[in-house]
C-alpha positions in Angstrom: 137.9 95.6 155.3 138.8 99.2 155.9 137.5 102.9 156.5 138.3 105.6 154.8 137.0 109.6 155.2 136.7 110.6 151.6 135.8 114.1 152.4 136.4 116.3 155.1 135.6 119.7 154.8 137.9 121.3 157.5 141.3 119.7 155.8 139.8 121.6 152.5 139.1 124.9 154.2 143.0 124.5 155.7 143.9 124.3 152.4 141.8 126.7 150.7 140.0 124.2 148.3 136.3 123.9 147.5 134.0 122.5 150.5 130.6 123.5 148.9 130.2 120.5 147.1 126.3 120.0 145.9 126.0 117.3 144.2 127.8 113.6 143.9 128.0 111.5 140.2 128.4 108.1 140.0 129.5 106.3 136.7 130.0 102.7 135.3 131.5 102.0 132.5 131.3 98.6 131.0 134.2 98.6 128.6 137.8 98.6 129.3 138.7 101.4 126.7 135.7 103.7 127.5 136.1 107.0 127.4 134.2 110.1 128.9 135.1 113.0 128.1 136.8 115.8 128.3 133.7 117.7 129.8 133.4 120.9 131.2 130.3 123.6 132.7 130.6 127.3 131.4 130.4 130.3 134.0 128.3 131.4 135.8 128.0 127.4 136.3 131.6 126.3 136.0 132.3 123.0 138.1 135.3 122.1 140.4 135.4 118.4 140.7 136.5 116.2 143.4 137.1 112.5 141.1 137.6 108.8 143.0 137.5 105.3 141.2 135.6 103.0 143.9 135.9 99.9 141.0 138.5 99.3 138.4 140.9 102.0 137.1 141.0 105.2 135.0 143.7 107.5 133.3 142.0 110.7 134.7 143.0 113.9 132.9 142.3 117.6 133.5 143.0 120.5 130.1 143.2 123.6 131.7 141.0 126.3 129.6 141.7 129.2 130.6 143.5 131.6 128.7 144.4 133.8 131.1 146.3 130.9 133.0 150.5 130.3 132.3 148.9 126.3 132.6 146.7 127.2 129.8 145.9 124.1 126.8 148.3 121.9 129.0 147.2 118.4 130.4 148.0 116.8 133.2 147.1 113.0 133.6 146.8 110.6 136.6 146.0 106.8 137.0 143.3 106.7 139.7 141.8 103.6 140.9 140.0 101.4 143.8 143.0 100.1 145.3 145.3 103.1 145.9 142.0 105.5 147.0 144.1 108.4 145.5 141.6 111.5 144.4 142.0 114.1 142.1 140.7 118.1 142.4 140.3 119.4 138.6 139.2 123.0 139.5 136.6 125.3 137.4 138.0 126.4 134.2 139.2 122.7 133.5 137.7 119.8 131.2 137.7 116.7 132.8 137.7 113.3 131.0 138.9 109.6 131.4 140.0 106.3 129.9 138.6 103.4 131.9 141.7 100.9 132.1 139.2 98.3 133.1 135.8 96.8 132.2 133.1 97.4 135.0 134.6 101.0 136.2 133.1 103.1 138.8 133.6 106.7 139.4 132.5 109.0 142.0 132.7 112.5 141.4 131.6 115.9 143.8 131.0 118.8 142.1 130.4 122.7 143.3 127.6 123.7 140.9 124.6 121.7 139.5 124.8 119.9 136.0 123.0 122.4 133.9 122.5 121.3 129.8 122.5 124.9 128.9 126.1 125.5 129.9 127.1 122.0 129.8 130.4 122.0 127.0 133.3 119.5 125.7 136.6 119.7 124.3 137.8 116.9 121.9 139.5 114.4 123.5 141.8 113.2 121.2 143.0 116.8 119.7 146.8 116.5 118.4 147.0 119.9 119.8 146.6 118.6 123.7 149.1 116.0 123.3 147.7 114.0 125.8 149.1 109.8 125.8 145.8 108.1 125.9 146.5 104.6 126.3 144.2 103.0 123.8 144.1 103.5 120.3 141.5 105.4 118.4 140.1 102.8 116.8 139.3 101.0 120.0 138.3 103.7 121.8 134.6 103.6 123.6 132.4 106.7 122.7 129.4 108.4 123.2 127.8 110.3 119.8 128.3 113.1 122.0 132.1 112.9 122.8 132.9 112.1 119.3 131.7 115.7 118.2 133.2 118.2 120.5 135.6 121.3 118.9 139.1 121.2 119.2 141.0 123.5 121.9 141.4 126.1 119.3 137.4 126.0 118.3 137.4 126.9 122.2 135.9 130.4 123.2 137.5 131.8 126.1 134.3 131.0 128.7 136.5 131.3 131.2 138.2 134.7 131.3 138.0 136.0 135.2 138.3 132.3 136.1 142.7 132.4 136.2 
């Protein structure tokens, strides 16, 4: 067995991260090869995210989308999953997505704003332009209608100027 504290909100305030979390996600994923993604919320109802596999595995990745940011159109990728316990922070400004690397995936994810449809927005995640090493192919990859038609980085606006 084993205990873990998956969220303590004085080690964020030490630290300066976001502690007024409102709402927790939950997602399965069937399908080794799913992928969800790369979604983000436009101000005023921009999301930081607080991401943890509690089944399988993922290649988690974050796209930093704002323009105003030297990180700006760059990736950065991590393999979480259920056995390390490792969590990722994606802050606002960022599209989040993964790959499941396994079938019956579960992700748990906090965020600091509700989900709102009117400013709800993706990025497409296999844009050559974002360079990011998915590890499935194309043709296998598991999509929603939805994720298959979001713009490229460059079909971006800049939703997030006064978020650098």
């Amino acid at each position: 067995g084993f205990f873990v504290e998956t969220f303590r909100r004085s080690w964020m305030e030490e630290r300066g991260l976001p502690v007024d979390w409102v709402q927790d996600n939950h997602s399965l994923s069937r399908r080794r090869g799913t992928i969800r993604g790369l979604h983000f919320q436009v101000p005023p109802r921009a999301q930081a995210k607080l991401v943890r596999v509690v089944a399988g595995s993922v290649f988690d990745v974050a796209v930093d989308l704002r323009r105003s940011s030297p990180a700006y159109g760059w990736h950065a990728a991590f393999e979480l999953s259920a056995a390390s316990g490792a969590q990722l922070l994606i802050p606002g400004g960022c599209a989040h997505g993964f790959c499941t690397l396994e079938d019956d995936t579960e992700v748990l994810y906090k965020v600091t704003d509700y989900y709102s449809p009117d400013h709800d927005r993706g990025l497409r995640w296999d844009d050559p332009a974002l360079g990011i090493p998915w590890p499935v192919a194309a043709s296998e990859a598991v999509l929603s209608d939805r994720d298959r038609q979001h713009p490229v980085l460059a079909d971006v606006p800049d939703y997030f100027a006064e978020e650098a």
